[in-house]
N, C-alpha and C positions, 0 to 999 in steps of 0.2 A: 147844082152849082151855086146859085143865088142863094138858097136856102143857108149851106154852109157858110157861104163867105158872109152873109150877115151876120149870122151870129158868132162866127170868130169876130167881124169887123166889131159888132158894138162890144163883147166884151174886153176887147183889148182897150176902145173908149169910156168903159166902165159904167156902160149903162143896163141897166134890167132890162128886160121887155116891157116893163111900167111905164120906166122913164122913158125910154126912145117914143110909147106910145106918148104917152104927154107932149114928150117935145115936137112930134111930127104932124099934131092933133089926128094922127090916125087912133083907128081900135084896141086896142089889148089886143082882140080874136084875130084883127089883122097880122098883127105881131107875130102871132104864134102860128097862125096858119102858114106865112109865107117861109118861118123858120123852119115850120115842118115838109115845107113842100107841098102840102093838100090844098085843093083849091083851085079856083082859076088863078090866072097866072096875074101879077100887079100891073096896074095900069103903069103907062111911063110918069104919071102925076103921084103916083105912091113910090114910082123907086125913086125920083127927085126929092121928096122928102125926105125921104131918108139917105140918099148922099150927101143933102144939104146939110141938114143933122149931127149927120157923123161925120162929116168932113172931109169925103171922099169922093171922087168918079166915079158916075154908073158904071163904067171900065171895070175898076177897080170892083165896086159894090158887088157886080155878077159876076166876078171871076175872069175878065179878061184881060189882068197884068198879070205880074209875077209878084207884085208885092205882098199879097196874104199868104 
């Protein structure tokens, strides 16, 4: 669920997985592993990042509205 909903969520923000990493000062490898799902699972300190970021609810970021 997380997986997908990020990367719909950043693309519709119009970010690479470059930039979101830059802005989030997370990994690239972070980026792309949580896109792909492998991995352990993001701390709540890595999804706040990136809801900050993108500009969304952890709600929203994991998939539990209806808005993605």
């Amino acid at each position: 669920m997380l997986a997908e909903h990020l990367k719909i969520i950043r693309k519709q923000k119009g970010f690479t997985q470059q930039k979101l990493a830059e802005k989030t000062g997370l990994a690239f490898n972070t980026i792309t592993k949580i896109e792909q799902g492998v991995g352990d699972s993001p701390t709540l300190k890595t999804l706040l990042k990136l809801a900050d970021v993108l500009g969304v609810g952890l709600d929203e970021l994991v998939g539990r509205s209806h808005k993605v």
